[in-house]
C-alpha positions in Angstrom: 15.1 132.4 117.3 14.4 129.0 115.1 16.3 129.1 111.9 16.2 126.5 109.2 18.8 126.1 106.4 18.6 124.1 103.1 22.0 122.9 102.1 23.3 123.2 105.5 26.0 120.5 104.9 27.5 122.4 101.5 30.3 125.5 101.1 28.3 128.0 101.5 25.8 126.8 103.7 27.8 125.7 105.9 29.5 128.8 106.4 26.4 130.4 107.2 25.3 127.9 110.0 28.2 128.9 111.5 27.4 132.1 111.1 23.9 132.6 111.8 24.3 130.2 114.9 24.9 133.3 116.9 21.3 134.2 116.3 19.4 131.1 117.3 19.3 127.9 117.3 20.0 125.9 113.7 17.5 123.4 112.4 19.0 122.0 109.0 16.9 120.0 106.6 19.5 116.9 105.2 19.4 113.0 103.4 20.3 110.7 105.6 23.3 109.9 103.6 24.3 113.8 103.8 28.5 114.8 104.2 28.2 117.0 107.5 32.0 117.3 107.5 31.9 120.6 106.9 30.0 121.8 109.3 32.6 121.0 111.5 31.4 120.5 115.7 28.6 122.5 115.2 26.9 119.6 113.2 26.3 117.9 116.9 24.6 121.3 117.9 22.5 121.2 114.8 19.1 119.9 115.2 19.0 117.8 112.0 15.7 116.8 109.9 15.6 114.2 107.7 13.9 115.0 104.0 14.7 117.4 101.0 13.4 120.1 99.0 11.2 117.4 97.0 9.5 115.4 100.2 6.4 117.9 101.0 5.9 116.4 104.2 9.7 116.5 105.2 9.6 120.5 104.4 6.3 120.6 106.4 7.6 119.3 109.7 10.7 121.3 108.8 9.0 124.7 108.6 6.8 124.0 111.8 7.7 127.3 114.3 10.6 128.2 112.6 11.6 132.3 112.1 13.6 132.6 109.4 14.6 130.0 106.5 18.3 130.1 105.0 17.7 128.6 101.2 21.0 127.5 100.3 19.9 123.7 99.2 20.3 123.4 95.2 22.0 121.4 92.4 25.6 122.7 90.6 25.6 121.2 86.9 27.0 122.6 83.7 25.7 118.7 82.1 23.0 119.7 79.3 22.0 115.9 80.2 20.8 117.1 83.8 19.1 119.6 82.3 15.5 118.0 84.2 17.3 117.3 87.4 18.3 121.0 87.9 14.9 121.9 87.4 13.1 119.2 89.6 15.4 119.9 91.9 16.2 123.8 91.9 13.7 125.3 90.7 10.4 122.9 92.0 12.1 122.0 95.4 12.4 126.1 95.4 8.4 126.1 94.7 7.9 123.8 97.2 9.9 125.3 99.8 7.8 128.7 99.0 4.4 127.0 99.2 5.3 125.7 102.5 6.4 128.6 104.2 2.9 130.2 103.1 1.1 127.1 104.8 3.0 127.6 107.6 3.2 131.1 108.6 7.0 131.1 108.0 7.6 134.5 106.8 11.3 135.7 106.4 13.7 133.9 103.5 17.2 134.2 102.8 17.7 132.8 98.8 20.9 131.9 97.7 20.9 132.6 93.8 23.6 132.6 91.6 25.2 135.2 89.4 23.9 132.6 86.7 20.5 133.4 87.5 21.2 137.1 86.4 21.2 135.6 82.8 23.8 137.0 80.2 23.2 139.3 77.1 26.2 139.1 74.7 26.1 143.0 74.4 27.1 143.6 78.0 30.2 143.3 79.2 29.0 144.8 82.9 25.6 142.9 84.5 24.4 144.6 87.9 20.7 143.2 90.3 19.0 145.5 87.6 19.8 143.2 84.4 16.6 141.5 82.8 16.5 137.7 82.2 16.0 137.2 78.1 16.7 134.4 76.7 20.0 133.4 75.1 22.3 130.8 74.1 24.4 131.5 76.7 21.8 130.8 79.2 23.1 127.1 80.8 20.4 124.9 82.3 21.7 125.4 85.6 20.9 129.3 85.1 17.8 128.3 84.1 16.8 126.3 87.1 18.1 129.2 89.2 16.1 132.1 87.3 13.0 129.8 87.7 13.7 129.5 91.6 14.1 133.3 92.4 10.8 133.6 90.7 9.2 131.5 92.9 10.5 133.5 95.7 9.5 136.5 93.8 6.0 135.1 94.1 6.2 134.1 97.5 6.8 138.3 98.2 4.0 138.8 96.1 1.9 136.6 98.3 3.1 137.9 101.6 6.8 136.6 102.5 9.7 138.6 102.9 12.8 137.8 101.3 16.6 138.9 100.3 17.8 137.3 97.1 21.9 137.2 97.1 23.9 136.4 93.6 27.4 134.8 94.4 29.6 134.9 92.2 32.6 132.1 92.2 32.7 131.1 95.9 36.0 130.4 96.8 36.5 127.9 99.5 39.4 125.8 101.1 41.1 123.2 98.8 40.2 120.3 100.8 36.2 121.3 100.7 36.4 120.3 96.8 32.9 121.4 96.5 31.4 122.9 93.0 33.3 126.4 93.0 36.3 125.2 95.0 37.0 122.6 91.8 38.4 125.8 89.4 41.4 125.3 92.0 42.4 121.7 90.0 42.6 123.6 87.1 46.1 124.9 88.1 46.9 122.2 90.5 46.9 119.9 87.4 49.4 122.5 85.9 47.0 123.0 82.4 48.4 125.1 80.1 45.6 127.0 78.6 43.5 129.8 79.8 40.4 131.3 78.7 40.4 135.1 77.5 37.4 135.6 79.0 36.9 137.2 82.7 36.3 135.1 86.2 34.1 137.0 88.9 34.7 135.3 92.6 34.6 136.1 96.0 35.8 134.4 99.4 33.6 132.3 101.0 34.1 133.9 104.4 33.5 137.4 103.1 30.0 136.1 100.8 29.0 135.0 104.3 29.4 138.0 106.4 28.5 140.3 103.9 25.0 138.2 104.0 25.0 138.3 108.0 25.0 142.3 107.9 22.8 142.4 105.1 20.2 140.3 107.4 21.2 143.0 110.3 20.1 145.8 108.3 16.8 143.9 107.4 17.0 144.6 103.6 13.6 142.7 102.6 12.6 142.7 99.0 15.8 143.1 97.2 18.4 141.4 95.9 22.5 141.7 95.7 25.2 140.7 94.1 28.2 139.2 96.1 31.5 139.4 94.4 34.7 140.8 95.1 35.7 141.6 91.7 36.1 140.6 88.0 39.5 139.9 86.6 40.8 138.3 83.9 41.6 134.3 83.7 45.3 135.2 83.1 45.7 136.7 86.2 43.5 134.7 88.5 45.3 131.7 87.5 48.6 133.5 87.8 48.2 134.4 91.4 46.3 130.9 92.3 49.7 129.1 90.7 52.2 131.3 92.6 50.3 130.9 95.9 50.4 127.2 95.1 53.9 126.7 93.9 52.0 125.5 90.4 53.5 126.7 86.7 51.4 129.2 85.3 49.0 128.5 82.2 50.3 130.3 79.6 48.9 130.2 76.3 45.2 131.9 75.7 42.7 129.9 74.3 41.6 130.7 71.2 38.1 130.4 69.9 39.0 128.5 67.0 40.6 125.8 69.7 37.3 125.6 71.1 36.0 123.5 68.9 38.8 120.8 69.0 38.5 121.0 72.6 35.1 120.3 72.3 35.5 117.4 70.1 38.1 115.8 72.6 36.0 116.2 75.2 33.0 114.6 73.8 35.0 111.6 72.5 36.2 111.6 76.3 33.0 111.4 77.7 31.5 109.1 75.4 34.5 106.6 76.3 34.2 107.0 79.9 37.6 108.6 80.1 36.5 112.7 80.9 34.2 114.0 83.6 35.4 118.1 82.3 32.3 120.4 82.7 33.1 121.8 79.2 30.8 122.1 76.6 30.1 124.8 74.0 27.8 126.8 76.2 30.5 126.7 79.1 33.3 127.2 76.7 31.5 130.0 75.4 31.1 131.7 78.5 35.0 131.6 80.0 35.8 133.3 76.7 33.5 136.4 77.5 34.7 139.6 79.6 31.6 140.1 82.0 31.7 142.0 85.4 29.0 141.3 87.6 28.8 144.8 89.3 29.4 144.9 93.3 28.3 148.4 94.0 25.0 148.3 95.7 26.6 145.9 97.9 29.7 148.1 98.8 27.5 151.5 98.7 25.6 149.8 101.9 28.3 148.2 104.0 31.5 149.4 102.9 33.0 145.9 102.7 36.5 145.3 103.1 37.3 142.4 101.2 39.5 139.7 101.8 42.5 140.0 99.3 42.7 137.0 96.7 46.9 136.3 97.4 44.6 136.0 101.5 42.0 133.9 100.5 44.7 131.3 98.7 47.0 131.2 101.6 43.8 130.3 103.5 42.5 128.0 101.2 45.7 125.6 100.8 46.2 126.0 104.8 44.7 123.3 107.8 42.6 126.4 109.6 39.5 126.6 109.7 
């Protein structure tokens, strides 16, 4: 079996070369100038092909004989500024990859969404794979780009492929990965004081992964799932991420009222060349907001066991693998 993964060399991707290595052998699509650090000794196993999502020809020679593709390539930004790049490159390199696949008899794709792609409605407080996209100011670009992907996978299905769409949640990785997700780890490393009221939805890296393997096993074409372990408030995700890590505990709730000093500071930051902080009013606005993205068609399948957060900090601060 020929399997070829976008975003081979990122968190979750490379988790799932691992992975799926058991299956067949790994072709990854990747710059030149691509980390492969994470991929560990498996990256000399790999057979590697240089392009990306946005070189047609690249994702041509790519796609030649292979059985099943792995999408986990894609841009993290909450920067209205890369507002174009998120959609060049999530959403078109998504299209591309689709029309590709159809040219070249490649007929089985695994997507890796994003919880974001689910979109947000302010009246809900619980989102499950059944929640309709509408628009809304709460809607960041990078949601955007990731709603407009899936629906060029959607169209893909209607044109003949097969394909499982997966919605992770917050994946949480190892410390030293300091990828996307992993960053929220700085936040109490840094010993802040604040946190939002809102509510934080993750899930262990290692569990997203296998949970995704046996999903594949069961051949669940067509459908997507959400991947998280659970919903829980700020307060007490930070608590248990500063005891694991010997860090004080933030503290003091933010208020919305602070939000838009906060906002203010961080602008002037920016503009000065001083702050890199993903926060603006639509991210603000969203750690303030209890939401629960619902795990249960997930766990009515497999019955997942998941790894305990107090576990996956341990594991995250340690030198294993």
């Amino acid at each position: 079996m020929k399997i070829l993964i976008t975003g081979a060399t990122g968190l979750f991707g490379s988790h799932l070369a691992k992975k799926f290595a058991s299956l067949g052998e790994i072709y990854a699509l990747a710059r030149p100038t691509s980390d492969k650090r994470l991929l560990g000794k498996l990256s000399e196993k790999i057979h590697w092909i240089e392009g990306d999502l946005l070189d047609e020809i690249s994702l041509e020679e790519a796609l030649a004989g292979k059985d099943l593709v792995i999408h986990s390539a894609g841009m993290v930004s909450f920067r209205s500024e890369d507002k174009d790049l998120l959609m060049q490159i999530n959403a078109r390199g998504t299209q591309n990859l689709i029309n590709g696949m159809l040219s070249s008899g490649v007929n089985n794709i695994i997507h890796i969404s994003s919880v974001a792609a689910l979109g947000r409605s302010p009246e809900l407080n619980t989102i499950d794979e059944t929640h309709k996209w509408s628009e809304s100011d709460l809607n960041t670009p990078y949601a955007i780009s990731k709603h407009h992907a899936e629906l060029e996978v959607w169209r893909g299905v209607q044109e003949g492929l097969k394909a499982m769409v997966v919605y992770p949640s917050v994946l949480l990785g190892k410390i030293s990965d300091q990828r996307s997700s992993t960053q929220i780890y700085n936040y109490v490393l840094e010993e802040n004081s604040y946190f939002p009221k809102g509510t934080v939805n993750y899930i262990d890296v290692r569990d997203a992964t296998e949970i995704v393997y046996q999903l594949y096993q069961k051949e669940l074409w067509n459908e997507g799932f959400i991947l998280n372990k659970e919903g829980i408030s700020y307060q007490k995700f930070f608590e248990v991420m500063a005891q694991s890590f010997g860090k004080k505990v933030p503290s003091k709730e933010v208020k919305d009222w602070m939000l838009n000093f906060a906002l203010i500071f961080t602008w002037l930051g920016k503009k000065l060349g001083l702050s890199k902080s993903p926060l603006n009013k639509q991210t603000a606005m969203l750690a303030q907001l209890e939401v629960v993205m619902d795990n249960s068609k997930v766990d009515s399948i497999l019955k997942f066991k998941y790894t305990p957060l107090s576990e996956t900090l341990n594991w995250a601060k340690s030198n294993e693998n």
